[in-house]
N, C-alpha and C positions, 0 to 999 in steps of 0.2 A: 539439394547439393550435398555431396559428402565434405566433411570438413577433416582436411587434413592437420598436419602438423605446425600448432601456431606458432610453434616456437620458429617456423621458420617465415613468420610476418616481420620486417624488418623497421627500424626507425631509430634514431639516433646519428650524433654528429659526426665527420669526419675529419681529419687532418689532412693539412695541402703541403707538401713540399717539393720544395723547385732545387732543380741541379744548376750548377752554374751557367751565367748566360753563354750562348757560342758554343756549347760545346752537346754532344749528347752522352749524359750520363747515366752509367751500368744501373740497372736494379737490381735491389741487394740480394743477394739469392733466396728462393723459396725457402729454406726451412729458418731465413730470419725473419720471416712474415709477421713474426708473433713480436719482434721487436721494433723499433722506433729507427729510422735507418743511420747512416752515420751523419753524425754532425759536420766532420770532413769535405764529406760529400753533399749532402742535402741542408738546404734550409728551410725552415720551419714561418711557413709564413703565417704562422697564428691565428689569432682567433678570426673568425668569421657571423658574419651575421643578413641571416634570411634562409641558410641552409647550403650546400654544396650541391650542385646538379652535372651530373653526366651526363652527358646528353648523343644519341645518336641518330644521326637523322640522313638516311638511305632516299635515294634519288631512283627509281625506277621506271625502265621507256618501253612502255607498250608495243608487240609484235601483231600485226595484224591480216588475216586473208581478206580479199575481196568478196570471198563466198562464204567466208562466214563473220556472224555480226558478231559474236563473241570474243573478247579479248583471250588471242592463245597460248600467248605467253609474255613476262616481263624477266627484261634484261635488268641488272643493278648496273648503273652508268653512273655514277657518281656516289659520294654518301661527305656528309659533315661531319666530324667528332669533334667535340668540344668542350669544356668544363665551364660552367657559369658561376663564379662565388662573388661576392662581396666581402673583401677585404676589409678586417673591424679594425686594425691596428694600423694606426697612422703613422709606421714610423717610415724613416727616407729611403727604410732598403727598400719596403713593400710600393712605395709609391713609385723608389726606380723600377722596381721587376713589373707595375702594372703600365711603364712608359717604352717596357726591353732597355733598359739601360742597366749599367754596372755604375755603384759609386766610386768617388774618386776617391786617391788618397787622403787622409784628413787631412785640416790645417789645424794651424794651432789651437783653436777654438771652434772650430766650425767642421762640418763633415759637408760636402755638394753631390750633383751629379748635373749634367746637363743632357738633353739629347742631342745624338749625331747630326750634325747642321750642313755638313757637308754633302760633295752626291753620292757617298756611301751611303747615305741615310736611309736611300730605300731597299739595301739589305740589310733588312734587321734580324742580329743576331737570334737563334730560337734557344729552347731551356727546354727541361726535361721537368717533368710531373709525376707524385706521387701521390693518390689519394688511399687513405689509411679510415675505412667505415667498419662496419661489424658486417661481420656473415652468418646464415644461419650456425646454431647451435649445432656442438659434435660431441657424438656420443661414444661413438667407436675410433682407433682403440683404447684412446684418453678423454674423458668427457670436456670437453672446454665450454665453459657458459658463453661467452663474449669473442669469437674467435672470430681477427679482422679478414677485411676483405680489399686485397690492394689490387687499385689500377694505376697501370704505367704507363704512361706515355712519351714516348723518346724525343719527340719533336715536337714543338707548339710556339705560337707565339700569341700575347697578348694584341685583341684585336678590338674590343670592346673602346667604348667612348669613357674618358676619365674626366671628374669632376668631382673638386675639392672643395666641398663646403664648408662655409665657416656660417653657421647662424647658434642660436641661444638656446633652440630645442631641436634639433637634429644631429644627431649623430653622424660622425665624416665615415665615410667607407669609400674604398675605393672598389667601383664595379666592373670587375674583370672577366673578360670571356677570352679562355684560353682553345685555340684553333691547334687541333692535330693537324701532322700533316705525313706523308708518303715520308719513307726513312731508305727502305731497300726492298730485293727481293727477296733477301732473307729474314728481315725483321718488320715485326707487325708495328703498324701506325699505335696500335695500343695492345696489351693485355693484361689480362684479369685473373685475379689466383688465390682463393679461399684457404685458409689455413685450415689445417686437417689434422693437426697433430702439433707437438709443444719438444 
């Protein structure tokens, strides 16, 4: 086997940031790739633990002739997009955005949120996703060692089963699996865009 370019084997962590709930939030333009997006706009839902997975899983349905036994062709009829992290930071915003909820305004001492208990409840508002990993290395026309690699996704909602543990040797994470979903016919459910330049 010939062996190509290691430098484009990849591994290392990524950043997750979520746009407000309810709404779908712009991604920052491409040639800010190389920066961290706005704080305005995106939050930073910190550290993680077990790794960030993107995940894309296509649904394909066999065409078939009677006279011949060979499958002749497959249609894509469906596909899932998703992001799987475990959230390492316990605080109330992380544990609302893995419930889709927004917190309330403080009180004196106390900061809440609750979920929608009403029969709004089964429109749940969706968020938007930024994942921030490396891409391979660039050489031309600026060398960049470490040059990120962002996926966006306009519409998602958390779909994953949450549980909050409290014990004496495990660490609490919340485990969230974040669901793309159709946005329009002019904007893609996700895209991907390697930085190329600084």
């Amino acid at each position: 086997m010939a062996v190509g370019n290691v430098g484009n084997a990849l591994m290392g962590p990524c950043d997750i940031y979520a746009g407000a709930l309810g709404t779908i939030t712009a991604a920052p333009t491409d040639p800010l790739i190389n920066a961290a997006p706005q704080a305005s706009a995106w939050f930073d839902l910190g550290g993680t633990n077990g790794g960030v997975d993107f995940q894309y899983q296509p649904k394909f349905t066999e065409l078939m002739f009677d006279q011949v036994v060979d499958i002749v062709e497959e249609r894509l009829t469906s596909r899932v997009i998703q992001v799987v992290a475990n959230l390492a930071e316990g605080t109330l915003a992380n544990l609302a955005t893995s419930m889709n909820c927004t917190l309330e305004s403080a009180g004196t001492n106390s900061l809440s949120f609750h979920p929608t208990y009403d029969r709004t409840a089964t429109q749940t508002p969706k968020i938007s996703l930024l994942l921030d990993g490396f891409a391979p290395p660039v050489t031309t026309p600026t060398p960049i060692a470490n040059p990120r690699r962002r996926v966006y996704i306009p519409r998602a909602q958390q779909v994953g089963n949450i549980a909050i543990t409290y014990a004496k040797d495990k660490q609490q994470v919340f485990a969230c699996t974040f669901k793309a979903y159709y946005v329009s016919g002019s904007v893609a459910p996700v895209r991907v865009t390697d930085q190329t330049g600084v």
